[in-house]
Each structure stands twice: as structure tokens, then as C-alpha cells.
GULUM-55522 format. One record per atom (N, C-alpha, C): residue number from 1; residue in one letter; chain; atom name; z negated, y, x negated. Coordinates in nm, 2 decimals, m for minus. Each point is the difference from the previous one (the first is absolute). Layout:
+-----+-----+-------+------+--------+--------+--------+
!   n ! res ! chain ! atom !     c3 !     c2 !     c1 !
+-----+-----+-------+------+--------+--------+--------+
! NUM !   A !     A !   CA !      Z !      Y !      X !
...
+-----+-----+-------+------+--------+--------+--------+
***
This chain:
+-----+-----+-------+------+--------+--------+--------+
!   n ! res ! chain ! atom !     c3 !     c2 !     c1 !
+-----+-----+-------+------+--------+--------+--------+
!   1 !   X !     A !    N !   0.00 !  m0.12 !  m0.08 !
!   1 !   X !     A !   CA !   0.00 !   0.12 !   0.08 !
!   1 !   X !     A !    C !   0.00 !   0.13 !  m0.08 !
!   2 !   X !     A !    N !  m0.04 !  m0.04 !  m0.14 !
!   2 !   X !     A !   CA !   0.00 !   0.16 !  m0.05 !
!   2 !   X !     A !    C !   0.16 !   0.04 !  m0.03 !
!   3 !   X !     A !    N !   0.08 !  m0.06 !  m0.05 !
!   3 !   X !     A !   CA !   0.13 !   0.07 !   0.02 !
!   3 !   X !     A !    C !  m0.01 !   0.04 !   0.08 !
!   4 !   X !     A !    N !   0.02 !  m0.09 !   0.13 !
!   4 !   X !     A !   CA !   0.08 !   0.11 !   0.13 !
!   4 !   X !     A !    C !  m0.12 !   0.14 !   0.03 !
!   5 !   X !     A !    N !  m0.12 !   0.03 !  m0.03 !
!   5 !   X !     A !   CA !  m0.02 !   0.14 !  m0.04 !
!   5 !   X !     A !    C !   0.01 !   0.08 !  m0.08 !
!   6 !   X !     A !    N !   0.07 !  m0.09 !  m0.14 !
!   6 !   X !     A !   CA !   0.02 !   0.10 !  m0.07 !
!   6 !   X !     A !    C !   0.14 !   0.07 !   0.03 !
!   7 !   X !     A !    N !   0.08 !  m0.12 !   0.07 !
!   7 !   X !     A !   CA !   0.12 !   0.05 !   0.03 !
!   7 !   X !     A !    C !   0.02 !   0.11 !   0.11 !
!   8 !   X !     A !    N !  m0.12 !   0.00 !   0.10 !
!   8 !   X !     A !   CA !  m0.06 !   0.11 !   0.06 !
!   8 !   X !     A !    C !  m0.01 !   0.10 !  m0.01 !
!   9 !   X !     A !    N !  m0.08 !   0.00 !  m0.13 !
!   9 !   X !     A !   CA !  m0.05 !   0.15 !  m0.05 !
!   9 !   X !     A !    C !   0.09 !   0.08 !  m0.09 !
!  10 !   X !     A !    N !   0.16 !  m0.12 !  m0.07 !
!  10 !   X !     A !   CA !   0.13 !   0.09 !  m0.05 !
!  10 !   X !     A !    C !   0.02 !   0.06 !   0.12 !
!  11 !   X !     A !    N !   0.07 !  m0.08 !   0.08 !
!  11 !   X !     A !   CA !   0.09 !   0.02 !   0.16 !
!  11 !   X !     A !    C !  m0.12 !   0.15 !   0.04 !
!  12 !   X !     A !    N !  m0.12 !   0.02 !  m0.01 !
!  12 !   X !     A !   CA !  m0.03 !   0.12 !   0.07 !
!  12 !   X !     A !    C !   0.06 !   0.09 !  m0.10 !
!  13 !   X !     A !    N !  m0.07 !   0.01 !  m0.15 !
!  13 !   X !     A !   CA !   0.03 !   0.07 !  m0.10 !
!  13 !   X !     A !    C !   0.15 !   0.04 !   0.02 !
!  14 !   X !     A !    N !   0.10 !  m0.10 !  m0.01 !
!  14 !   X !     A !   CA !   0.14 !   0.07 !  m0.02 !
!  14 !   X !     A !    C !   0.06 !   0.07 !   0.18 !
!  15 !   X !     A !    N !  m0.11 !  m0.03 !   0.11 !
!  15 !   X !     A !   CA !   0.05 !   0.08 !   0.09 !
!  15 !   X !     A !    C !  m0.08 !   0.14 !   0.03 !
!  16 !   X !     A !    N !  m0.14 !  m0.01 !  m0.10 !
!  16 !   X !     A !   CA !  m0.02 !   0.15 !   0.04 !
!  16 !   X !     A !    C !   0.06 !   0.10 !  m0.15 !
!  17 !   X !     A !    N !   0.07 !  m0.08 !  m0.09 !
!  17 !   X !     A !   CA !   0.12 !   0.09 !  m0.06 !
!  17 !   X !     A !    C !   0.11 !   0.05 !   0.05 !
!  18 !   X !     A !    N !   0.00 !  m0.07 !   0.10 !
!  18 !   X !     A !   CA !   0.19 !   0.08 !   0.06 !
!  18 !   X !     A !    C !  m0.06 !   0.03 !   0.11 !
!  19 !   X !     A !    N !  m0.08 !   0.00 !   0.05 !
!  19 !   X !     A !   CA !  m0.07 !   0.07 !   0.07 !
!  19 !   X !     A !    C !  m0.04 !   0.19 !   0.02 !
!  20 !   X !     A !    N !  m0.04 !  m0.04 !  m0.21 !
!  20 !   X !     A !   CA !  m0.03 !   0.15 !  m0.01 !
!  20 !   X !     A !    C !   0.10 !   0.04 !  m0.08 !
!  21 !   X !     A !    N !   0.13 !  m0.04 !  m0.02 !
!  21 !   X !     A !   CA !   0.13 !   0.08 !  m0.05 !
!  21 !   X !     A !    C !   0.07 !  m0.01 !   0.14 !
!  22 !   X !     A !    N !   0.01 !  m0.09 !   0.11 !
!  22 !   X !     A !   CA !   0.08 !   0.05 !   0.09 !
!  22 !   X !     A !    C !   0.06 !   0.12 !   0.04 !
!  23 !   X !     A !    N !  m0.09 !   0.11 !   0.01 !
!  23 !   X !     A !   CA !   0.07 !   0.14 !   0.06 !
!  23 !   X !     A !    C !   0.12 !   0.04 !  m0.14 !
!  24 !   X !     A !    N !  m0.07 !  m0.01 !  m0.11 !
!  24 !   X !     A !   CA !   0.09 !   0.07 !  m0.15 !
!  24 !   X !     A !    C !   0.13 !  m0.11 !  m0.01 !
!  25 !   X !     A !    N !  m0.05 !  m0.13 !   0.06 !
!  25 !   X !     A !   CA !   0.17 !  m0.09 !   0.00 !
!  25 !   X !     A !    C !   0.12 !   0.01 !   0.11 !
!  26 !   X !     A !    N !  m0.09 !   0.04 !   0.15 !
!  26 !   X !     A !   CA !   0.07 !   0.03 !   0.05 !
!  26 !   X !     A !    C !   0.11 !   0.13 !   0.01 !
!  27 !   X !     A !    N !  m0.08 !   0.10 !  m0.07 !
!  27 !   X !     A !   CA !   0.05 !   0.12 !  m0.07 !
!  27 !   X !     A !    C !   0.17 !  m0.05 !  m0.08 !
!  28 !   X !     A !    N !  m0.06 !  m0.10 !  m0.08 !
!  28 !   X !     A !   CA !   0.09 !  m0.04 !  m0.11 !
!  28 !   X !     A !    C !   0.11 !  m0.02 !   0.07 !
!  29 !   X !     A !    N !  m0.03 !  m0.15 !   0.12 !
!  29 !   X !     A !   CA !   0.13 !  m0.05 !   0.05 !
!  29 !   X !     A !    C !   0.07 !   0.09 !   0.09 !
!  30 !   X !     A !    N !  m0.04 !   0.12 !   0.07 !
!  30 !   X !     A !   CA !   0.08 !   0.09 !   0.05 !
!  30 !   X !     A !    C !   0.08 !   0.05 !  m0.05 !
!  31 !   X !     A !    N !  m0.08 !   0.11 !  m0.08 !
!  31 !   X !     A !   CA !   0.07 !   0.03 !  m0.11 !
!  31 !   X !     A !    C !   0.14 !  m0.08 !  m0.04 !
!  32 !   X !     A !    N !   0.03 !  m0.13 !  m0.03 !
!  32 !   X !     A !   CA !   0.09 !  m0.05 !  m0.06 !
!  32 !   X !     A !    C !   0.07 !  m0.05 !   0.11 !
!  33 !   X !     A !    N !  m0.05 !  m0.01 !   0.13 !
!  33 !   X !     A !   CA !   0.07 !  m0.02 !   0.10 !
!  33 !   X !     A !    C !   0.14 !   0.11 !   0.05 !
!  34 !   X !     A !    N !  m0.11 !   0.11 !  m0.02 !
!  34 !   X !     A !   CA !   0.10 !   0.09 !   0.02 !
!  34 !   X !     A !    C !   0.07 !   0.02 !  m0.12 !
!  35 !   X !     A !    N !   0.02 !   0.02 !  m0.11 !
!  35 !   X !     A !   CA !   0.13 !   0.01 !  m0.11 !
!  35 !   X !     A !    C !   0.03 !  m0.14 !  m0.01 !
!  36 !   X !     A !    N !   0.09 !  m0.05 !   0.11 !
!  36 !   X !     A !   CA !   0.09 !  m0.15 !  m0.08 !
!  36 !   X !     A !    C !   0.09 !   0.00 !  m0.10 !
!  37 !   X !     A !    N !  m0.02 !  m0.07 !  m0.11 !
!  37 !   X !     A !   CA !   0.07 !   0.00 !  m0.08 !
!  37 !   X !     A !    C !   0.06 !  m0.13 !   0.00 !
!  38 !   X !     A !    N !   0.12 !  m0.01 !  m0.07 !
!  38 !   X !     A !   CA !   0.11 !  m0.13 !  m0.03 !
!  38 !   X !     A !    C !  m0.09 !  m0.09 !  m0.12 !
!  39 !   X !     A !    N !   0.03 !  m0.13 !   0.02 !
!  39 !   X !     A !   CA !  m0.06 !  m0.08 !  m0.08 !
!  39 !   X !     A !    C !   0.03 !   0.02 !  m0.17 !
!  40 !   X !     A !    N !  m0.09 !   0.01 !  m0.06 !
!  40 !   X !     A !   CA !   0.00 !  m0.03 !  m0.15 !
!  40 !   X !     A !    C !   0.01 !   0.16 !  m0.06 !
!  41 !   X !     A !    N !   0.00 !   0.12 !   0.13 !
!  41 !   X !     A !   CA !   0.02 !   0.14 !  m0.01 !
!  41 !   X !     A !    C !  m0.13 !   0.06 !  m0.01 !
!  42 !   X !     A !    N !  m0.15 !  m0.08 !   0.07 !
!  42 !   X !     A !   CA !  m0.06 !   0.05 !   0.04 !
!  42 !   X !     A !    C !  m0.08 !   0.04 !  m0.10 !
!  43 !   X !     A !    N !   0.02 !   0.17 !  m0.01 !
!  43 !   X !     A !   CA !  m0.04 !   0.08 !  m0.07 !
!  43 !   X !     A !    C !  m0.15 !   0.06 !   0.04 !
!  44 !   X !     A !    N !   0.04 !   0.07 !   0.13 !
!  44 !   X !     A !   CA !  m0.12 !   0.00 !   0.06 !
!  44 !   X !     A !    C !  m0.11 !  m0.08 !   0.03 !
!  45 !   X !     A !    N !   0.03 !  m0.08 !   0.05 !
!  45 !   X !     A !   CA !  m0.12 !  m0.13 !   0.01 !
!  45 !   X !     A !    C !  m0.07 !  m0.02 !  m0.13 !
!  46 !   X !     A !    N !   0.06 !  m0.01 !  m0.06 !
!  46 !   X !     A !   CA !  m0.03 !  m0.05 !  m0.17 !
!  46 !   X !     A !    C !  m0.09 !   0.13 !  m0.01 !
!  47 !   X !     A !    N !   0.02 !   0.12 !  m0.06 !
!  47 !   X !     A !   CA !  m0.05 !   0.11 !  m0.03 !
!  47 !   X !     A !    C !  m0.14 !   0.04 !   0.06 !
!  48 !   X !     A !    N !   0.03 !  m0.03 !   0.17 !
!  48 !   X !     A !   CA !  m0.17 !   0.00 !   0.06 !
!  48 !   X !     A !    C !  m0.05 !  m0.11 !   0.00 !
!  49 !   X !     A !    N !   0.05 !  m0.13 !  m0.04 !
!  49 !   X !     A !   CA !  m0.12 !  m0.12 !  m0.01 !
!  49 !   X !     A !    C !  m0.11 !   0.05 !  m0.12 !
!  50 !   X !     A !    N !   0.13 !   0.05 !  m0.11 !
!  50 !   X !     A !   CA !  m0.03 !  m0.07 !  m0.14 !
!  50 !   X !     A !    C !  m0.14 !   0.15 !  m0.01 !
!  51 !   X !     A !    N !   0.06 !   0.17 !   0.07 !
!  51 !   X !     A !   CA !  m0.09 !   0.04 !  m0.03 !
!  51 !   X !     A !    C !  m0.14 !   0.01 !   0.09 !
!  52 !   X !     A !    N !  m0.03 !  m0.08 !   0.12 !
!  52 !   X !     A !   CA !  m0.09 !  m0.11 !   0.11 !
!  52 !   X !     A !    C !  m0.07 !  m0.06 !  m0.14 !
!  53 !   X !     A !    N !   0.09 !  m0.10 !  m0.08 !
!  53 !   X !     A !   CA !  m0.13 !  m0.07 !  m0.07 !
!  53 !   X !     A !    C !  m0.05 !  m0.02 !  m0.12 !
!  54 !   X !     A !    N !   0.06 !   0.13 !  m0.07 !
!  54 !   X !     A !   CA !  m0.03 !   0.08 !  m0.08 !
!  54 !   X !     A !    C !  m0.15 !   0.06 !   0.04 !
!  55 !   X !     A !    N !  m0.02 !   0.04 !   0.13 !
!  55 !   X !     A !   CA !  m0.09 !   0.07 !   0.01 !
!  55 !   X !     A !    C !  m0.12 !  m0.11 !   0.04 !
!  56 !   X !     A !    N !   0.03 !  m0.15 !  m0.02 !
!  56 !   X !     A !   CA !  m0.13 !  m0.07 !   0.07 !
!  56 !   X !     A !    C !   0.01 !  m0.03 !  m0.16 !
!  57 !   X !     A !    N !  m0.14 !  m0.08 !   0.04 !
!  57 !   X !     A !   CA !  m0.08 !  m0.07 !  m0.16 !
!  57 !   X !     A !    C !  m0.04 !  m0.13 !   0.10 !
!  58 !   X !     A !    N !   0.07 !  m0.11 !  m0.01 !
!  58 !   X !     A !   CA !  m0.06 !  m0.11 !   0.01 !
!  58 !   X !     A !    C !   0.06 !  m0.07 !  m0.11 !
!  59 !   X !     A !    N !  m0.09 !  m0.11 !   0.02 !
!  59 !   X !     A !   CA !   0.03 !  m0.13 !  m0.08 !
!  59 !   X !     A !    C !   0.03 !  m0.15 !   0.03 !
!  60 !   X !     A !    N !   0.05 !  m0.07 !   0.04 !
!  60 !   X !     A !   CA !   0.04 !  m0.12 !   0.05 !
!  60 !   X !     A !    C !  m0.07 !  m0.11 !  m0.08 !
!  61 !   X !     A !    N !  m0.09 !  m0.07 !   0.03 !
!  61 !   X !     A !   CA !  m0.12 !  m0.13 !  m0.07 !
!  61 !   X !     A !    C !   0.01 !  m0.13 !   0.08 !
!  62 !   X !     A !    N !   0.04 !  m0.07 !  m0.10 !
!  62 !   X !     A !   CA !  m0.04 !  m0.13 !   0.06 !
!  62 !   X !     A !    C !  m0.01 !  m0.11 !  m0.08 !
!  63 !   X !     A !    N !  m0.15 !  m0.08 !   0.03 !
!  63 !   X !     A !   CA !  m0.02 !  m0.09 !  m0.06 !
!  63 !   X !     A !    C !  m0.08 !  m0.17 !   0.08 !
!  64 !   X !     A !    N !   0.05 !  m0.12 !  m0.07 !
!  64 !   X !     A !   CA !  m0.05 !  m0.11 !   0.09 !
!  64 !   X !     A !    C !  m0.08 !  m0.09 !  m0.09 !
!  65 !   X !     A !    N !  m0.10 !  m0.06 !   0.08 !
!  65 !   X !     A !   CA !  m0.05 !  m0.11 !  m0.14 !
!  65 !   X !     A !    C !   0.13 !  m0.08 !  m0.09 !
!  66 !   X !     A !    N !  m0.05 !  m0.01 !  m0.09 !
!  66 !   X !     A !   CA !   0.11 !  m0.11 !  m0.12 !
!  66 !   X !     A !    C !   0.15 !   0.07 !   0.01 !
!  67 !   X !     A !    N !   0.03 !   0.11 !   0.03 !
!  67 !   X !     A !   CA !   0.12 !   0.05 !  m0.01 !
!  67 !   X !     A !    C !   0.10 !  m0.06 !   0.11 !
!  68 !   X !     A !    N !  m0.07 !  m0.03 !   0.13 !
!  68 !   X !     A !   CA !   0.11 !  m0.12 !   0.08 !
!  68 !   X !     A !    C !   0.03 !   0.07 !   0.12 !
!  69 !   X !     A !    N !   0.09 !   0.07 !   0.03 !
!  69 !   X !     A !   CA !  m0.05 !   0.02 !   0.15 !
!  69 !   X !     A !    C !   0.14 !   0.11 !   0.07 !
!  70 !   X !     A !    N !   0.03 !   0.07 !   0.08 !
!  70 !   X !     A !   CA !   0.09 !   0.05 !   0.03 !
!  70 !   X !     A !    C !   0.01 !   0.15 !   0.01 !
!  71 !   X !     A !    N !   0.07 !   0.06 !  m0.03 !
!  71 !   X !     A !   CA !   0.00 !   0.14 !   0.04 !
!  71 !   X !     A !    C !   0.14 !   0.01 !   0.08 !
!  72 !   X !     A !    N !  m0.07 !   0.10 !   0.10 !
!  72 !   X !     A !   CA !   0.12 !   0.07 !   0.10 !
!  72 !   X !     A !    C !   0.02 !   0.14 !  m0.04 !
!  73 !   X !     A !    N !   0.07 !   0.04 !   0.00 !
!  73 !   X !     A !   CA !   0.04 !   0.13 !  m0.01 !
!  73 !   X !     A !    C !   0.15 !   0.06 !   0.11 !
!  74 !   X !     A !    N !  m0.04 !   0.11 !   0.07 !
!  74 !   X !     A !   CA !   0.06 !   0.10 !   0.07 !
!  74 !   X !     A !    C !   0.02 !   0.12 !  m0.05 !
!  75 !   X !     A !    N !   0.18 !   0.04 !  m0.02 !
!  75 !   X !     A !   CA !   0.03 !   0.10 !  m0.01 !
!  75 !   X !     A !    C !   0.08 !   0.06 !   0.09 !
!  76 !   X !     A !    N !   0.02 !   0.11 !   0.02 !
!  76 !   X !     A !   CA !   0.08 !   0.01 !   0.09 !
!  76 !   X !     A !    C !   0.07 !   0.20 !   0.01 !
!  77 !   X !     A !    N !   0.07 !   0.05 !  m0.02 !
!  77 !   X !     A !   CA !   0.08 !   0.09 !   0.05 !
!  77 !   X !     A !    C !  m0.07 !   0.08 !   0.11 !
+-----+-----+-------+------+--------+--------+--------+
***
């Protein structure tokens, strides 16, 4: 049972993160909603992600007993 709490207490952790960037991401995706750009063109999108996460400071960590275990990762546009 203690995984499925600890898997609990990520699952809260990574939803009261986008929780408290929601309003500044949905800023982002309008923003880019409204200037469509052609694929492999996108200048603008690029320019306000890159200066979006320039302005954060995180760090991405992950570790399992004996090195065994899986990582997921989401990126996304």
C-alpha cells in the first residue's frame, strides 16, 4: 500500500503545479493561438515558450531503489 500513496502524494504534487501555473499557461496558449504560424516557421511560439521558461527555475529529479524503475515524461507545445 505504500506506493499507491506515494503515487498519491506525486499525482497531488504534480496537480497543484499546473494548477498554480494554469492562468500564466493559459496566457501562453492564447497567445499562440492567436498568431498561427506554418509548421517548422514557428517563430513566435518558440520565442514566448523559450522566454516563459527562462523565467522559471525548476528542476526535474528522479530517483528509484537499485536504479530500476520508470520515468514518464510530458512535453508539450
Amino acid at each position: 500500500m505504500g506506493g499507491i500513496s506515494l503515487l498519491n502524494e506525486y499525482e497531488d504534487t504534480a496537480i497543484k503545479a499546473i494548477d498554480e501555473k494554469s492562468e500564466e499557461l493559459r496566457s501562453i496558449s492564447l497567445q499562440i493561438h492567436e498568431n498561427p504560424e506554418l509548421g517548422g516557421e514557428e517563430e513566435f511560439a518558440h520565442n514566448l515558450l523559450v522566454t516563459y521558461l527562462k523565467d522559471q527555475a525548476f528542476v526535474a529529479e528522479f530517483s528509484s531503489k537499485g536504479g530500476k524503475g520508470r520515468v514518464v515524461s510530458f512535453n508539450s507545445e
